[in-house]
C-alpha positions as semicolon CSV with decimal commas, in nm:
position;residue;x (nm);y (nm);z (nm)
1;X;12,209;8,817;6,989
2;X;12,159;8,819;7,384
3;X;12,440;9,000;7,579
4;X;12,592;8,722;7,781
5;X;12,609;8,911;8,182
6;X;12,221;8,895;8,160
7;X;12,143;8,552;8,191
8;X;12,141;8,499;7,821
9;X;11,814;8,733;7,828
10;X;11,749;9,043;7,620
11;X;11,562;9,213;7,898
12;X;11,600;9,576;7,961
13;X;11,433;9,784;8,208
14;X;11,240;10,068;8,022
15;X;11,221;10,431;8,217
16;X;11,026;10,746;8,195
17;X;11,143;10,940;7,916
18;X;11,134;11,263;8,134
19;X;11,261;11,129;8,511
20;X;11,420;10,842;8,549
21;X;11,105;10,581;8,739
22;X;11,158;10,273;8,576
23;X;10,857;10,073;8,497
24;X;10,948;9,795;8,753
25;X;10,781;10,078;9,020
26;X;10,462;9,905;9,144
27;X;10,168;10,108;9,036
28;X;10,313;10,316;8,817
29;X;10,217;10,397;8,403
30;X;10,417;10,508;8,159
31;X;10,145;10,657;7,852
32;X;10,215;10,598;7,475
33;X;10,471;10,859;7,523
34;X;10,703;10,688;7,774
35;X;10,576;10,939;8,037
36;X;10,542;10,809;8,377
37;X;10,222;10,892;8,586
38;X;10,426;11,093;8,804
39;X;10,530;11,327;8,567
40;X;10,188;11,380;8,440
41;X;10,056;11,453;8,768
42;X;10,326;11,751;8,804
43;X;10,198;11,845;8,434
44;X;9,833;11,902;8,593
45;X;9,993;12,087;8,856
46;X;10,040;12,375;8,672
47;X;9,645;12,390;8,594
48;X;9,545;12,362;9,016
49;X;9,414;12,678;9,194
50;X;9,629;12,643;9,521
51;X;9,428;12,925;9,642
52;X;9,099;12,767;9,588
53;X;9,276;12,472;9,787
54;X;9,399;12,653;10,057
55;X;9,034;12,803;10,070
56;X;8,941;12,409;10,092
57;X;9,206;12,348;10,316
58;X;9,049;12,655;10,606
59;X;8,710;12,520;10,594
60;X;8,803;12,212;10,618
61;X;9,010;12,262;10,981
62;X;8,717;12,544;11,061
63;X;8,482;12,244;11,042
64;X;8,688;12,007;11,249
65;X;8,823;12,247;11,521
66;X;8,702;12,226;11,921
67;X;8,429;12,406;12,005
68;X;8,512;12,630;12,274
69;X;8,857;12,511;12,282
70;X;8,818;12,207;12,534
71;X;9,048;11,933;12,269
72;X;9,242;11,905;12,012
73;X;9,171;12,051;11,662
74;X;9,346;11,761;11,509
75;X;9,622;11,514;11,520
76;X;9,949;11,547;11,334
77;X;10,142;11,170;11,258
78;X;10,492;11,334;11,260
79;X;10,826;11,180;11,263
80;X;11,079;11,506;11,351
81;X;11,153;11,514;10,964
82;X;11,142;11,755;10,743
83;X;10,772;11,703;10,621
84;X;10,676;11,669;10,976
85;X;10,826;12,011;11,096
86;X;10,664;12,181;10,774
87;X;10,330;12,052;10,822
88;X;10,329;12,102;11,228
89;X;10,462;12,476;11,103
90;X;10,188;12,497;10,854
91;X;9,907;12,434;11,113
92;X;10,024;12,653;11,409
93;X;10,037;12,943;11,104
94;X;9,664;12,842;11,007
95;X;9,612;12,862;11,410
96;X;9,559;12,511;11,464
97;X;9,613;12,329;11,783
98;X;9,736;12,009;11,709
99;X;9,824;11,718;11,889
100;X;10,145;11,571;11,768
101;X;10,177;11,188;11,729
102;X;10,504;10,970;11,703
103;X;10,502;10,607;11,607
104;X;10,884;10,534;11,714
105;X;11,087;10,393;11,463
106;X;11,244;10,054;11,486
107;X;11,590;10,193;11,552
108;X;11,571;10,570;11,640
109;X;11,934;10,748;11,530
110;X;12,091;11,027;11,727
111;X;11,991;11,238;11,486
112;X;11,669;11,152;11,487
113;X;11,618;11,191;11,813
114;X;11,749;11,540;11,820
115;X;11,468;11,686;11,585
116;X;11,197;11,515;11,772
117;X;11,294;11,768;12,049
118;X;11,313;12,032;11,820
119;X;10,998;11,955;11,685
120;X;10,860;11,955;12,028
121;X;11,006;12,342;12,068
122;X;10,783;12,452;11,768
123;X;10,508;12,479;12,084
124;X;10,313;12,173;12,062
125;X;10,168;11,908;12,281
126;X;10,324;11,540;12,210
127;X;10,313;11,211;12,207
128;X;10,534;10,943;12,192
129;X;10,409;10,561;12,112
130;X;10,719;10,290;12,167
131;X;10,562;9,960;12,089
132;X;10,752;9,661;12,294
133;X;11,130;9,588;12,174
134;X;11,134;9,260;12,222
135;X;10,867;9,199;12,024
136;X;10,959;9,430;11,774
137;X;11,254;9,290;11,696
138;X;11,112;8,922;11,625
139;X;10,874;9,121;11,368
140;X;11,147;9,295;11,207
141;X;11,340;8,948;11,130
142;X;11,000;8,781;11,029
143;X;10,890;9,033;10,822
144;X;11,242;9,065;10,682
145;X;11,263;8,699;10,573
146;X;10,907;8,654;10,471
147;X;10,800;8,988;10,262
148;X;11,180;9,134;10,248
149;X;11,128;9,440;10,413
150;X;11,242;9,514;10,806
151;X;11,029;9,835;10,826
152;X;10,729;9,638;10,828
153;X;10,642;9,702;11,191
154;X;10,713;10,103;11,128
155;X;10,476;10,146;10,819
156;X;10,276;9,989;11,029
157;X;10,247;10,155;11,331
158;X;10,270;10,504;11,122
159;X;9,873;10,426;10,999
160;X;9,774;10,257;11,306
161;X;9,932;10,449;11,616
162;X;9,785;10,766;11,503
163;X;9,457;10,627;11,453
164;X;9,397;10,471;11,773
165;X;9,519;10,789;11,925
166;X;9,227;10,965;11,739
167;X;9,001;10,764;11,876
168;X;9,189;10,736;12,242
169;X;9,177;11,118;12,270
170;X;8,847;11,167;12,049
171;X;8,987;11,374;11,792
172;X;8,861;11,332;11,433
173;X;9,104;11,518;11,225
174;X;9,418;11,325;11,132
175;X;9,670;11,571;10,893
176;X;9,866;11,375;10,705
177;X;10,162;11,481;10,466
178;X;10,198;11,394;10,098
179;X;9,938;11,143;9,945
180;X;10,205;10,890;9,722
181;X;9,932;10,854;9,458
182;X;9,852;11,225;9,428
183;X;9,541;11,190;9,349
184;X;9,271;11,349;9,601
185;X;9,243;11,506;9,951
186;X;9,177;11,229;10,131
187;X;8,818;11,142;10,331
188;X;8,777;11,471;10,503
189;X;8,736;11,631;10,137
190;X;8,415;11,433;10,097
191;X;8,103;11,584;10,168
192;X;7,959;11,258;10,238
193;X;8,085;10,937;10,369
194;X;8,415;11,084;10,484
195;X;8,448;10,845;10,803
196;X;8,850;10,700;10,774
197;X;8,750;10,299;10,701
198;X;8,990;10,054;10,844
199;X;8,972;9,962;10,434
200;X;9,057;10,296;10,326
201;X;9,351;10,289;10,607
202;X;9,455;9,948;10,480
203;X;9,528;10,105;10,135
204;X;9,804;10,333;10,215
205;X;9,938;10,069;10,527
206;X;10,211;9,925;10,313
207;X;10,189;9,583;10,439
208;X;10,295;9,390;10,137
209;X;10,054;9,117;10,191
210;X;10,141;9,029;10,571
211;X;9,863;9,089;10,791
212;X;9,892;9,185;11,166
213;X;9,734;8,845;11,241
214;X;9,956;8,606;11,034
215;X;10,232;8,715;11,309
216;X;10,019;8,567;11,613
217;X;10,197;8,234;11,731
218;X;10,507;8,297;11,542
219;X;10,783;8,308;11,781
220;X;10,571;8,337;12,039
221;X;10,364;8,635;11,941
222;X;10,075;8,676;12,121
223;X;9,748;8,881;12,002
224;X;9,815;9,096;12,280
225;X;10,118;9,168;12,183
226;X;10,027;9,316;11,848
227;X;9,757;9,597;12,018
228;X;9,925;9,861;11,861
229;X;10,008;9,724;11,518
230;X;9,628;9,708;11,502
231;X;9,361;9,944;11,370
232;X;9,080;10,024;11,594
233;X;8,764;9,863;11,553
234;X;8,507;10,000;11,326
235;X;8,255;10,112;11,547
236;X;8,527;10,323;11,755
237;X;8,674;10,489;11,406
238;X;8,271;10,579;11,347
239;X;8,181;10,687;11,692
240;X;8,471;10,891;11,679
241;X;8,447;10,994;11,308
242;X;8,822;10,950;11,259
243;X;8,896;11,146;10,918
244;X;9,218;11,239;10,721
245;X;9,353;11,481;10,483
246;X;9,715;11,506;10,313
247;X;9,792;11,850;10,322
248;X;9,965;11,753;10,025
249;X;9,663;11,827;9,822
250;X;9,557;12,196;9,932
251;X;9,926;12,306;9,943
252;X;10,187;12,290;9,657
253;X;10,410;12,005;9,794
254;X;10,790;12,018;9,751
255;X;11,040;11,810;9,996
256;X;11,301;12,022;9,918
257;X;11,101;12,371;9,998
258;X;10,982;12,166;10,312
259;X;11,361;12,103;10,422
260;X;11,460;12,446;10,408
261;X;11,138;12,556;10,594
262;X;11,241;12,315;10,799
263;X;11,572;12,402;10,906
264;X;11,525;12,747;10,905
265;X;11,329;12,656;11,187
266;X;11,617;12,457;11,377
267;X;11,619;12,084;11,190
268;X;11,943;11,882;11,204
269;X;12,107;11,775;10,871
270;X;12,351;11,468;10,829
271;X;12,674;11,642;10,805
272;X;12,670;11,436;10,422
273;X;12,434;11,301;10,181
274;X;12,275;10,997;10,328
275;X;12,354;10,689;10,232
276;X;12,179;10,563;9,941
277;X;12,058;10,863;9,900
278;X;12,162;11,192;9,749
279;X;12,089;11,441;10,015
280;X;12,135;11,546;10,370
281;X;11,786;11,632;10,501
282;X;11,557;11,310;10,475
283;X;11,517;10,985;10,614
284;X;11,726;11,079;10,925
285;X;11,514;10,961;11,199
286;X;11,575;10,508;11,127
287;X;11,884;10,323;11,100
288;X;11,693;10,039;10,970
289;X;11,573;10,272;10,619
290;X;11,900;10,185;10,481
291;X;11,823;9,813;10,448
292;X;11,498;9,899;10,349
293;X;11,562;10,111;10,044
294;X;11,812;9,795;9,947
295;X;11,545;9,564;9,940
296;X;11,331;9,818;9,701
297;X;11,604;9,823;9,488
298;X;11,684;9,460;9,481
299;X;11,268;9,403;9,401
300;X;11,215;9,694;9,197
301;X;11,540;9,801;9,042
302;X;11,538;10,138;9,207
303;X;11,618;10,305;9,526
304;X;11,618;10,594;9,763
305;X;11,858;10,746;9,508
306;X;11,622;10,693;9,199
307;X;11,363;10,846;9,384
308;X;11,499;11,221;9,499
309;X;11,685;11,222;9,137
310;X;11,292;11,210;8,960
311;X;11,146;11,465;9,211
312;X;11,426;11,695;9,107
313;X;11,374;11,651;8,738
314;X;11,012;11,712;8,742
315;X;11,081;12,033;8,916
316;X;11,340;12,140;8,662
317;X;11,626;12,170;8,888
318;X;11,855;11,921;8,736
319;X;11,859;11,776;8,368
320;X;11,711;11,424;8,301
321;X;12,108;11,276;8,197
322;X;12,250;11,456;8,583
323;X;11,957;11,209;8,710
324;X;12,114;10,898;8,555
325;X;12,438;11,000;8,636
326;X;12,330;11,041;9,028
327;X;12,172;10,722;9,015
328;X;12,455;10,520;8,862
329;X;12,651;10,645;9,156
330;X;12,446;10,624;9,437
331;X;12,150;10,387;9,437
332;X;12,135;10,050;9,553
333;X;12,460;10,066;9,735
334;X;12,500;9,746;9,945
335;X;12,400;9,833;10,320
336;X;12,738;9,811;10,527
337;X;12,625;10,169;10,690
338;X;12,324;10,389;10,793
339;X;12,332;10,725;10,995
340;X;12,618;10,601;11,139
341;X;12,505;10,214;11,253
342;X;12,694;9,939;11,083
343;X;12,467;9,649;10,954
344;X;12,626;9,384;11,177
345;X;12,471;9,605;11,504
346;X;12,125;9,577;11,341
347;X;12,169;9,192;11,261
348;X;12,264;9,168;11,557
349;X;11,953;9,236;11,795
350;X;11,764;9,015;11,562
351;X;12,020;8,710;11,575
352;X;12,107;8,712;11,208
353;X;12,444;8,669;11,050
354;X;12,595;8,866;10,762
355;X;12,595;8,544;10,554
356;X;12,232;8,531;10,643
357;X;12,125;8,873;10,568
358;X;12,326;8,846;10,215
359;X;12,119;8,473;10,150
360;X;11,783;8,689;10,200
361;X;11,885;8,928;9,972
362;X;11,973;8,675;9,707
363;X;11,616;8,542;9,728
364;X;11,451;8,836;9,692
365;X;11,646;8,972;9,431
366;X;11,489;9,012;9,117
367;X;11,735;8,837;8,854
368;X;11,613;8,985;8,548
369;X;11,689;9,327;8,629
370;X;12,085;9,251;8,747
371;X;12,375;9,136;8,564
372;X;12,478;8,815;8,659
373;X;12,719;8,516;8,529
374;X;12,725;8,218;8,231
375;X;12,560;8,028;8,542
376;X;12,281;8,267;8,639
377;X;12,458;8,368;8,942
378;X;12,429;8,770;9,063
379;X;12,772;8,927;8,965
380;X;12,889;9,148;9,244
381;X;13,154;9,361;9,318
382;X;13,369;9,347;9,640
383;X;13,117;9,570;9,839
384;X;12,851;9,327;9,756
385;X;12,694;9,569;9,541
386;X;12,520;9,458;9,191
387;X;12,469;9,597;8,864
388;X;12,135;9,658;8,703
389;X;12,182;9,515;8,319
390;X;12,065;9,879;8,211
391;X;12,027;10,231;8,364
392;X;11,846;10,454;8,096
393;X;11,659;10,364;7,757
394;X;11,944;10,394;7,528
């Protein structure tokens, strides 16, 4: 018989038997075995000759760099982070001369601001892209009420800033970090037909169905105003031959490796774990990621939390039952704080209420995956927070 709590259904959200992904992750498999893509990928991991990569990886950047000197060898997209300050590290080692790109966030913390400089003192040439505040602010509540997520103008302008720099400054080479699917090098490890297509681009853009163009006339948004939050055309990306890589690929990736590289090398922690999160050294740089990793959770049944707890597991540094403990804890917390900014500040600037964030939430909650009442109604505790109706397989 149904457990009453959860909607008089029987539904129960199935999870990797090694991590704990559940299956609610968009674009993610779990095989015959209950073994989630992911985990797989770290399996064939073992089998990769990361010095046959980092071979790739030199001929690669030899192939790309400025003859004689006179530009850049290649843009970096960096955000002061941890994965930022390894790869910028990475490059100057390989004896790269980079130029370093930043698509500001929507709400840059103090933090955040402190490792950009410190980025900067690695000895690199920079540049900073603020797209216009007033406008970015009307995207932020549009895109928050009509795809549920306020980072929309930040994932973005992280694909698109960096590109139109390329072209701006006619450098091909764009390095990017970790490739989320983990699946290949990217366009520059093609032999042929390794020009970066405003398709290819569009892939990775994260724009959950909203396209730059469906915001022009919306509270008075004008085409003009969007310049940045657009990709440049196709015949600049060929004439320039814009190409990418994640470095991801030829190197062994590892966040947490890349955090202590990283603040060996002067990058500012959060003096606790993040919010939402279980750690101190990622995700430092927005005050709006907090709202954003709710709205994952609320869709997906997982969050920031969920995440770091899975990377840790497939590296074997904490059991798969510490994971679901950690996750119980901390995910999906309701979003009161972030780095230090309450959520009524960020409502604020974009003239919502409390009471009108929480009714967005509501309607993009998934139901099925959270407890709720005889009535269908979300049960919630005096934080706001919810439950999920089941946190591991047993």
């Amino acid at each position: 018989m149904a457990e009453r709590g959860r909607g008089g259904q029987d539904y129960r959200i199935r999870y990797c038997t090694r991590c704990v992904m559940p299956e609610t992750k968009p674009d993610l498999h779990l095989d015959e075995g209950g073994v989630c893509s992911a985990c797989r990928y770290i399996e064939r991991r073992t089998a990769i000759d990361w010095d046959q990569r980092a071979a790739e990886l030199k001929a690669i950047l030899d192939r790309y760099r400025s003859k004689g000197g006179s530009n850049y060898d290649c843009i970096i997209p960096v955000s002061g982070g941890k994965d930022s300050h390894y790869q910028v590290l990475r490059m100057l080692e390989l004896g790269v001369t980079p130029l370093c790109v930043t698509a500001t966030t929507c709400k840059l913390s103090e933090i955040g601001r402190k490792n950009i400089e410190n980025l900067k003192k690695q000895g690199v040439d920079y540049v900073e892209m603020t797209t216009n505040p007033v406008v970015r602010r009307k995207i932020n509540r549009l895109a928050l009420e009509q795809v549920g997520d306020i980072s929309w103008p930040e994932h973005a302008g992280i694909f698109t800033i960096p590109v139109r720099m390329a072209v701006q400054f006619n450098v091909p080479l764009i390095i990017w970090g970790e490739n989320s699917q983990n699946e290949y090098g990217g366009p520059a490890a093609a032999a042929e037909n390794n020009v970066l297509t405003r398709r290819w681009l569009e892939e990775f853009g994260g724009l959950l169905g909203l396209r730059v163009s469906d915001l022009i006339g919306q509270d008075g948004i004008r085409e003009q105003d969007l310049i940045q939050f657009t990709y440049p055309d196709d015949e600049g990306l060929a004439r320039t031959g814009v190409t990418g890589l994640f470095l991801g690929y030829y190197l062994p990736w590892d966040g947490y490796r890349n955090a202590l590289v990283a603040q060996a090398h002067g990058l500012t922690t959060y003096p606790k774990p993040v919010e939402g999160s279980l750690v101190n050294y990622e995700n430092l740089d927005n005050c709006h990621t907090g709202i954003h990793d709710y709205f994952k959770f609320l869709k997906y049944g997982f969050g920031r939390a969920t995440d770091l707890a899975c990377l840790h597991v497939r590296r074997g540094r904490i059991s798969r039952q510490e994971a679901v403990d950690m996750v119980r804890l901390h995910d999906g917390k309701f979003p009161w704080e972030y780095l230090g900014c309450s959520l009524e500040e960020i409502l604020d600037e974009m003239d919502l209420t409390v009471d009108q964030f929480v009714a967005i939430c509501d309607r993009f909650t998934n139901k099925k995956l959270f407890v709720v009442d005889a009535r269908g109604h979300l049960v919630k505790d005096r934080h706001g927070n919810l439950t999920k109706v089941n946190y591991d397989n047993l």
